[in-house]
N, C-alpha and C positions, 0 to 999 in steps of 0.2 A: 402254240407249238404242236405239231401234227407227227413230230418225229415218235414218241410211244407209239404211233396207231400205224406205223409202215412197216411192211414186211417183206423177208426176203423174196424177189419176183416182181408180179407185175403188182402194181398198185392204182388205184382210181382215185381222183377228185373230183367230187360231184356236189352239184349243188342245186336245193330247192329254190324258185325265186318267181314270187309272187304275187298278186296286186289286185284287188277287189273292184280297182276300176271305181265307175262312179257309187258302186255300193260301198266302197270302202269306209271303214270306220271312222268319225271326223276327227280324230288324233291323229291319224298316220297321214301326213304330208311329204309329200314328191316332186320333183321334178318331171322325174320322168324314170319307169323303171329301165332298171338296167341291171349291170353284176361287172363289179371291177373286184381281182384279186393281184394282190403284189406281193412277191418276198420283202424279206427285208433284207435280203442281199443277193448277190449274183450267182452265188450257191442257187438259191430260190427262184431263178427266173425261169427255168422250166414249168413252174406253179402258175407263171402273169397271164392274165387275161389279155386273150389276142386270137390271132385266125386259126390255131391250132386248138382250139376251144369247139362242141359241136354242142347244137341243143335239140330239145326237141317241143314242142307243146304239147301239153297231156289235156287228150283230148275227153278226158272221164272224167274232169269236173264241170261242176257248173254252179253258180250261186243260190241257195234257199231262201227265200226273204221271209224272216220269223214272222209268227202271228202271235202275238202275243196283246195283252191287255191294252187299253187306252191309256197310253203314258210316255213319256219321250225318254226316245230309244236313241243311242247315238255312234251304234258298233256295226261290225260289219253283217253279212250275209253268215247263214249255215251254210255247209256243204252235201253238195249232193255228188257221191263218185259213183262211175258205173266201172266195175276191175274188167269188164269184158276188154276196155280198150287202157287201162292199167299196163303199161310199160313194166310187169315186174320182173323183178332183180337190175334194177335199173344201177341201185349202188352197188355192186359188186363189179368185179374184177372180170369176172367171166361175162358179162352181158354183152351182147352184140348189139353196137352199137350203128353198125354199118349203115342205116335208117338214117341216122339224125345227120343233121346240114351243118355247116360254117354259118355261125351267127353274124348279123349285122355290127360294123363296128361302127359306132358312133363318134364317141370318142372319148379324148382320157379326162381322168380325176383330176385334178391340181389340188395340192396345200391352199385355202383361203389366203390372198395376197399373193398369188402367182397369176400372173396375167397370161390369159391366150386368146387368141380367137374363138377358136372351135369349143373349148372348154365349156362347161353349162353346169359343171358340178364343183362347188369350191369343197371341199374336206377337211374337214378338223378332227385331230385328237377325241378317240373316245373319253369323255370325261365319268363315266362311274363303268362297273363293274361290270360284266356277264352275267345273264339273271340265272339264279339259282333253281338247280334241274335236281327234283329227289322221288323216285320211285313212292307210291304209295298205292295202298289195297280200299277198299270198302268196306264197313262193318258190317253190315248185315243185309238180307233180303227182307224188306218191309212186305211186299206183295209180289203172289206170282199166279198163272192164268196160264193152264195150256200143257203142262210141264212139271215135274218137280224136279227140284235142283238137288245137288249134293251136300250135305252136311257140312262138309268146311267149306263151303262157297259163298261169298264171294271172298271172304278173309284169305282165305291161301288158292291155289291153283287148282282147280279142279274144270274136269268137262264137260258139256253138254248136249246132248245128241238132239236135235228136235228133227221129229219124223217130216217125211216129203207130204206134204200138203197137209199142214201144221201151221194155226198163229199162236204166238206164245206173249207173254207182257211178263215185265218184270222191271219191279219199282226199286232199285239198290239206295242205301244210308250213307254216305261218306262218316254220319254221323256229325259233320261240322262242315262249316261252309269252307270251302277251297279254291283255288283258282289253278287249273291242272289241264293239262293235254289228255285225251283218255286214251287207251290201247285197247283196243278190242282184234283180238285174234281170234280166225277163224278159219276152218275147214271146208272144202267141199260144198256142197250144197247150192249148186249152177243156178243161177237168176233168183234165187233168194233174195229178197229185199229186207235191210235191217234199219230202223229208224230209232235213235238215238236222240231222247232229249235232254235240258239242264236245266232245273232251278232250283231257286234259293229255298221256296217251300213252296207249298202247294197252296191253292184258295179252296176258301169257305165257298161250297156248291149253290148258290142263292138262288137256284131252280131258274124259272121259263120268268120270273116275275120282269126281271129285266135283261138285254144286251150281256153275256158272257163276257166281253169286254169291258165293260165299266163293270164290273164287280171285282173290289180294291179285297175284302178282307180277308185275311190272313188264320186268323186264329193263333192258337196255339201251334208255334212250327214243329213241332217232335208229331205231331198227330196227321196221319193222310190217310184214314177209314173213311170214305163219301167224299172225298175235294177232289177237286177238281185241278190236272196238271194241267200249267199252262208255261212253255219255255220255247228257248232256243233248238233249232234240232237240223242236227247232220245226219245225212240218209246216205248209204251204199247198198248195191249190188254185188253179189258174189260173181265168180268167175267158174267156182266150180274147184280151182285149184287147193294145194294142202299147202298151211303156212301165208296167210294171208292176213293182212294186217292193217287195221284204221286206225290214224292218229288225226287228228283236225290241223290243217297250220296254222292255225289262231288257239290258243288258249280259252278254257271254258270254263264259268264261274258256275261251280251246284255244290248243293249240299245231295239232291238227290237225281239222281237218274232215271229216266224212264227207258226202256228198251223193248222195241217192239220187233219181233221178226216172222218176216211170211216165206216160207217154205212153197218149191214147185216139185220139181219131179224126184227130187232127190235130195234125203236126209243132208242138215246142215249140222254143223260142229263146232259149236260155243267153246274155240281152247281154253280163254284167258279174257277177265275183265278187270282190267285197273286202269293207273294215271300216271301220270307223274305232274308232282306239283311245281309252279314255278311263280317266279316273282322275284322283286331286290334280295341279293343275299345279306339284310340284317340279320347279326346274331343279339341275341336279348343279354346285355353285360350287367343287366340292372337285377336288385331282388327287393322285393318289399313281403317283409311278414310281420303283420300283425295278429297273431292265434286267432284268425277268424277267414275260418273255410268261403265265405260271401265276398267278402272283400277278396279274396286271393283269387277268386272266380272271375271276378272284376278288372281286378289285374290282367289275367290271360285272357279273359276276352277282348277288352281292348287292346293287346298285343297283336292277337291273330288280326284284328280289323286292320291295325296300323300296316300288319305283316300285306295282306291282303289288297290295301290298295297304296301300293307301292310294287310299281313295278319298272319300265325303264323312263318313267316320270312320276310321282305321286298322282293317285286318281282319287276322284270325288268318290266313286263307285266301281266296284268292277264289273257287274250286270251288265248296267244300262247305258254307261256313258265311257268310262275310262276318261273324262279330263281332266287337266290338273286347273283346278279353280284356284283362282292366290285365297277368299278369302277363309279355305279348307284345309289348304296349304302350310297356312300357319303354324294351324296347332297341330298337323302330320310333322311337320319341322322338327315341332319342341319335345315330340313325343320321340322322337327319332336319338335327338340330343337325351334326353333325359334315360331312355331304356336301351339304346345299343352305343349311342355316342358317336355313331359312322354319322360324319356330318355329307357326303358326299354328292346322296341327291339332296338334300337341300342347297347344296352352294349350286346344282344345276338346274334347282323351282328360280330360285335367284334370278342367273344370268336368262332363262329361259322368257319371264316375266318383263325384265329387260328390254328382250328383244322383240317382246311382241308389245310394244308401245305403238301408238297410231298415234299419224301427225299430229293431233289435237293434243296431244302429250301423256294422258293416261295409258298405261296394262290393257291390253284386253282383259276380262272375266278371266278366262282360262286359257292356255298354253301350253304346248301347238295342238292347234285346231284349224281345219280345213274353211270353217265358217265360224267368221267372226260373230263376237259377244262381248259387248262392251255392258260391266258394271262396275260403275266409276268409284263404288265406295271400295270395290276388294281394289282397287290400285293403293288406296289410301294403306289397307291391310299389309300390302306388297313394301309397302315405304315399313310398318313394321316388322315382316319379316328382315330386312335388310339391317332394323336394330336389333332384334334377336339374336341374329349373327354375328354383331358387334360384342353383344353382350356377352356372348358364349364360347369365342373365338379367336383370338388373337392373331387376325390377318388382315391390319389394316388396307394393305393395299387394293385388296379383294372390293371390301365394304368400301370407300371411297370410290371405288370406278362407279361405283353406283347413284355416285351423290347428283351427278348431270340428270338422271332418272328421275329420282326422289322430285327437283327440284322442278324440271316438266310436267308430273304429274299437280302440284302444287300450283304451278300456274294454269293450268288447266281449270282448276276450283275458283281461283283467283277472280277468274272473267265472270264465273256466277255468284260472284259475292256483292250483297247490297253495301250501301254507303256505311252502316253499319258492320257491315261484316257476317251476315247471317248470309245464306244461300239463299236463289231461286231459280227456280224452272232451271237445276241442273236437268240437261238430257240423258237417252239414252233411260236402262233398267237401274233404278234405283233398291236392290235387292239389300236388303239388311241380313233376314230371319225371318223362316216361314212359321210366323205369327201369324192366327187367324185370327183372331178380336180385336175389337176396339179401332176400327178401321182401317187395320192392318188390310192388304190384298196383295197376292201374287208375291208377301216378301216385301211391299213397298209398307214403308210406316206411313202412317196419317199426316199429309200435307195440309196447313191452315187455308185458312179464305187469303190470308196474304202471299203465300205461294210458298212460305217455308215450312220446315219441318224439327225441332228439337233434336230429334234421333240423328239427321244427316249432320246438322249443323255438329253435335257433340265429336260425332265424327271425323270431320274436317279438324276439331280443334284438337283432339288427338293426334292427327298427324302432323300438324304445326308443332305443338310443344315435342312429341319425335323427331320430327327434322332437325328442331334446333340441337337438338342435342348431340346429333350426326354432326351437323357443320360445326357444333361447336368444339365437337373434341375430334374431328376429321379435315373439315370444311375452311369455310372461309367465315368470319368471328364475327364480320357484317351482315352477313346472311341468316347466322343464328340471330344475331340480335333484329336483325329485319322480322326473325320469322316469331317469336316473345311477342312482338309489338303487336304481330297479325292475330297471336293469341287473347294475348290478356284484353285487345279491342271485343275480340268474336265470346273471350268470356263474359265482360262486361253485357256485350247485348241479351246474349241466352241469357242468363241471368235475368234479366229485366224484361226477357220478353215469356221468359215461360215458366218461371218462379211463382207456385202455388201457397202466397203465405200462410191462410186458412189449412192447407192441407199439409204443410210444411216438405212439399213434393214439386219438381220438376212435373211437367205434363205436355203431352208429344207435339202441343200446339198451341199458341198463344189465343188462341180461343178458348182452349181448357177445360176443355171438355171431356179427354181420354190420357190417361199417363200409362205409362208401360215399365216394368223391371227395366228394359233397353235404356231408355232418356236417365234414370235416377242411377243406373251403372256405370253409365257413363260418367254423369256429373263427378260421383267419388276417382273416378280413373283418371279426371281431371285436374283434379284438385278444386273445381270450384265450391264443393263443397268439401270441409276440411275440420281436423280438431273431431271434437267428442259429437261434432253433428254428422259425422260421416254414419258413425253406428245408429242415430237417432234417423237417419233415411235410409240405411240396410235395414233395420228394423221395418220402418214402413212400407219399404220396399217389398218385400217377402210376406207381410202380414196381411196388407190391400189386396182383397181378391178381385178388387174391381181394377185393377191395372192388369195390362196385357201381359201375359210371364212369356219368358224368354223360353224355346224348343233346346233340346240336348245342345244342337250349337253353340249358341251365346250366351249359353249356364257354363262355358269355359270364361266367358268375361264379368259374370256376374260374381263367381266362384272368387276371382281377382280380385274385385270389388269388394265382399263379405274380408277377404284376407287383409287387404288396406285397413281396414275398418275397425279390425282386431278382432272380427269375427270368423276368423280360421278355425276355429273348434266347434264349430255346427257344422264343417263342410262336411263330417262321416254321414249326417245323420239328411243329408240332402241329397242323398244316391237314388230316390225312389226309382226316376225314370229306368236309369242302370240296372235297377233290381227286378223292374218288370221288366223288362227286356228278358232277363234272367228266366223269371217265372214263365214267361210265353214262349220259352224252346230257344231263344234266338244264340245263335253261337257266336256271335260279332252285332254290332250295335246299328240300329235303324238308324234311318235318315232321316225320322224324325218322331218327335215324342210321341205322336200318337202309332203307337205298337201296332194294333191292328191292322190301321189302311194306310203304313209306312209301302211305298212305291220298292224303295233298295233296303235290304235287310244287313247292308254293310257300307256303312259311312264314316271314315277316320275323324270326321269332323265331332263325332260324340266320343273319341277315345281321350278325352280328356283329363279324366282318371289317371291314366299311366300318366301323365304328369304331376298331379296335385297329391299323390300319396307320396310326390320327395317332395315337391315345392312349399305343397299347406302343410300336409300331415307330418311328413318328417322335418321340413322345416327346410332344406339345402335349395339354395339359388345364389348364383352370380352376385359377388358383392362390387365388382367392378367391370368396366368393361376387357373383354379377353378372358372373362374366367379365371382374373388373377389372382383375386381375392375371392374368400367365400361365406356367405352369409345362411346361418344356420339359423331356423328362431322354429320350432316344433308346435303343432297344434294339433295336443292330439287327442282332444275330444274327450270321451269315456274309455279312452284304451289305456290300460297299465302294464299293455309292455308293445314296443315297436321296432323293427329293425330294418334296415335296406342297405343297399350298396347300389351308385349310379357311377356310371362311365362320368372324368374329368379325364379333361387333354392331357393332361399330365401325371394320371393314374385313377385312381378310382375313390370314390369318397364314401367312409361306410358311417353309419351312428345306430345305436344301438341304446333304448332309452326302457326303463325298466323300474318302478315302483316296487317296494316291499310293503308289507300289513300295515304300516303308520303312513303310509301316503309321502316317505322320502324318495323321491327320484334318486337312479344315476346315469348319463350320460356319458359314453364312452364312445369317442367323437376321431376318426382318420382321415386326414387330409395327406394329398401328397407333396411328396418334397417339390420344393419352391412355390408353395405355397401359404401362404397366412389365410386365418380367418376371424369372423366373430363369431357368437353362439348368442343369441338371446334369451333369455327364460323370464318371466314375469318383470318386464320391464328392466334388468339386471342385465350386465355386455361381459362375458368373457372373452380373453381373449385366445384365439386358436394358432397353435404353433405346427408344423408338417408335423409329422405320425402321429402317435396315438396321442388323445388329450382325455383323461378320465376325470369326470365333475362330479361333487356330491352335491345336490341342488335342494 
């Protein structure tokens, strides 16, 4: 509604609309650009898009293509504007417009399932939100060359005069990583050139010894004395004019800024340097405090990651790629459900997944993407998020549309299932976990001399015993029990084909030669190992330093695994990765557990924590599917006192757990109305009733 922003007189509607063409970043997919505006009613038809519409082309951009390290890059171009030929006050009321032409009409929009000829664009209902737009400053000048700045700068507003034939550098802190438009106003200062870069942190300088490009480390990211920047970067020319203003139309991920300006005949004028940040508007409804400042750090930093990459799709990363991977996607989902409770992109990671199925019946990898990327196991993932949502949700009819999906991607596996029921020569990127030992490569686990694999096959048998569970309390009852049968076959063989009795371990190949945390987490998440041996291979699992360990990622399903097992009360004492992360500056979580020569310094895929300090630590998870019931069981390690509050559909759930001098617990446990729960504590079931339940334990 545009009715606030009108005023008495004349008024303008304008709009920016723009397309990177083939540099464009491979998430944003097109038809074809264009710009349709409609009212919503006949009052509003003065507003529709038609011949009365004029445009113009600004002929002062043009595309930068970053230079950046040896690593895959998947966004668009920087910008390079020159204002000499800057349309400005283009948004205003008074511009003279008289220049610009009658645009092309191509033709109109339709509703999806409205038939035309001409038509080329079907339109649907936006399904989530407007991304969230909030002013913000920078904390400090790290380095400066050429100049000195003002004392409250860059924190509050102040100016900067840099003399005519003058270069200046100046390194700004956001202090934390962000993903934000920047605003840079400025003055005066005719054919000025101002270069403008963005990263996450800076690199370790490793001198002439090798290619600038391949040198991956990092260091410590709070520190930039001798590193070397290397980022994104938008470049303008001044005009000369007063009140001139750079915003990039894509969004830029830094924690730190580089700014570089060269001065010609005449002094330029630094008015203002800030941002504004954007992204999904989640608000955080959740709190967890356990009297321990590490862990609460831990908390907010996988907050801001999750915040971070979520934006008008969940992203793997915001740097490098912006795609939404399903099998990243997942635990961005659960973390979404768990700390703000807006289920809203996740029900559109969902449909999104869906619809970017290929004949063969599997998910793409990631969705939307301009260039496909098939990796068949995050489909399997995709068939989990769609139970997540079951779990957590009460919309059967939602989770059912999905079941035709679920069941495509299953038969897809199906055709590379031996007579037995193990896999081979599945095609296509076999991506698990980027483990590097044990003949881990690229992410693929170790394939046998017989062409299978433990890790894939565990898999597969995961999403069998999922499915059934879908069709059976959704489905069709034949189906589930079709898909049991596909199970307990595919358990039978794993079992017999990769069962270390000597080692009383699972190992990634019936040659048995390499086993990994992956295969034996699996096994417990299956049930094929059960009873008081699940803890007797959590045990072995974690204590074998010659098995492959699972990276920040799929320490989210190991983490499952130790919890099955009854071993939720070590998960405080299993944060290392999370704590170095901590110790080496990073203000959001690497993409992977080695710190140093992590590629993206923010991966939602390791904020796994904002889940497991309600689900393990406090104990709250779904006792039924819909979130109807709820199951409480606490594991809380060496802590003697814990507290949180998470978003439920139906109000909020808090528990609050507190030991005195003799080691007597009390729990004081809210659930909300129409709700029941249970509560577990040392193998003991109370039962939970809607508001408050106070237990002396």
């Amino acid at each position: 509604d545009i009715a606030s922003y009108l005023k008495a007189g004349s008024n303008v509607l304008a709009a920016v609309v723009w397309n990177s063409g083939k540099q464009r970043a491979l998430a944003q997919v097109s038809f074809r650009t264009g710009f349709i505006l409609q009212g919503n009613t006949a009052q509003e038809e003065v507003a529709n898009t038609n011949a009365s519409w004029k445009y113009l082309k600004n002929r002062s951009y043009t595309p930068l293509t970053p230079d950046l390290t040896y690593t895959y890059y998947a966004l668009g171009p920087g910008e390079h504007v020159d204002y000499t030929y800057y349309p400005f006050g283009w948004e205003t009321a008074s511009y003279n417009d008289s220049e610009w032409t009658s645009p092309q009409i191509v033709s109109g929009g339709l509703p999806k399932g409205v038939f035309d000829w001409f038509s080329n664009w079907m339109l649907v209902p936006r399904a989530i939100p407007q991304m969230e737009l909030t002013p913000q400053r920078f904390q400090s000048v790290r380095e400066i060359s050429g100049i000195k700045s003002p004392k409250e700068f860059p924190s509050a507003k102040a100016g900067i005069e840099i003399p005519a034939h003058t270069k200046i550098t100046l390194l700004l802190d956001q202090g934390h990583l962000t993903n934000a438009y920047p605003v840079i106003q400025f003055s005066k200062g005719k054919q000025a050139v101002v270069a403008i870069q963005y990263a996450e942190a800076l690199f370790v300088d490793e001198g002439t010894a090798k290619n600038w490009k391949a040198q991956k480390a990092k260091g410590n990211r709070n520190e930039v004395t001798g590193k070397r920047f290397v980022g994104v970067k938008d470049e303008f020319i001044s005009n000369g004019m007063s009140g001139q203003k750079f915003s990039s139309l894509d969004w830029r991920t830094f924690r730190y800024v580089k700014i570089q300006m060269e001065t010609k005949e005449e002094p330029l004028v630094l008015d203002d340097v800030s941002s504004v940040f954007t992204g999904y508007p989640f608000v955080l409804n959740a709190r967890f405090d356990a009297k321990d400042n590490e862990l609460q750090k831990i908390f907010e930093t996988g907050w801001r990651t999750a915040r971070l990459c979520a934006g008008e799709t969940y992203v793997d990363c915001p740097y490098y790629e912006q795609l939404q991977y399903f099998g990243d996607t997942r635990i961005q989902c659960m973390v979404s459900l768990y700390n703000s409770g807006d289920d809203r992109l996740m029900r559109n990671a969902i449909v999104q997944g869906d619809q970017s199925r290929i004949a063969e019946g599997i998910t793409l990898s990631r969705y939307p993407s301009s260039l496909d990327q098939q990796i068949p196991f995050f489909s399997l993932w995709w068939i989990g998020m769609v139970y997540d949502y079951h779990l957590y949700r009460d919309d059967e009819a939602f989770v059912k549309s999905f079941l035709p999906g679920e069941r495509n991607v299953l038969a897809f596996f199906a055709r590379y299932q031996q007579a037995d029921g193990r896999l081979k020569n599945v095609p296509y990127w076999l991506f698990t976990d980027w483990a590097e030992t044990g003949g881990w490569h690229s992410g693929i686990p170790p394939i046998g001399t017989d062409g299978s694999s433990a890790v894939l096959d565990f898999q597969l048998l995961l999403a069998y015993q999922t499915a059934a569970k879908l069709e059976e309390d959704l489905g069709l009852k034949e189906l589930a029990a079709r898909y049991r049968e596909e199970a307990n076959r595919l358990a039978q063989s794993i079992e017999k084909a990769y069962w270390q009795e000597d080692r009383q371990l699972f190992f990634d190949t019936s040659d048995k030669k390499q086993a990994s945390q992956h295969t034996n987490t699996l096994a417990v998440l299956t049930d094929i190992v059960k009873g008081a041996k699940m803890e007797e291979v959590m045990i072995r699992t974690l204590a074998d330093t010659t098995l492959t360990p699972a990276t920040i990622y799929f320490q989210y399903y190991v983490n499952q695994a130790l919890s099955k097992a009854g071993m939720g009360d070590i998960y405080l004492s299993r944060l290392g990765v999370w704590k170095e992360n901590l110790k080496q500056g990073l203000t959001t979580w690497a993409e992977i557990s080695d710190v140093n020569h992590a590629r993206s310094d923010c991966h939602a895929w390791g904020a796994s924590p904002n889940i497991e300090f309600f689900r393990i630590v406090l104990g709250i998870d779904s006792g039924s599917p819909g979130f109807k019931t709820i199951r409480i069981q606490p594991h809380l390690g060496t802590l003697k006192q814990a507290s949180g509050t998470m978003p439920h559909p139906k109000g909020a759930i808090s528990v609050n757990y507190s030991s005195d001098k003799k080691g007597k617990w009390t729990a004081v446990i809210a659930i909300p109305a129409g709700t029941t729960g249970r509560f577990v504590w040392k193998d003991k079931t109370y039962s939970l009733a809607s508001g408050v339940n106070t237990l002396a334990l």
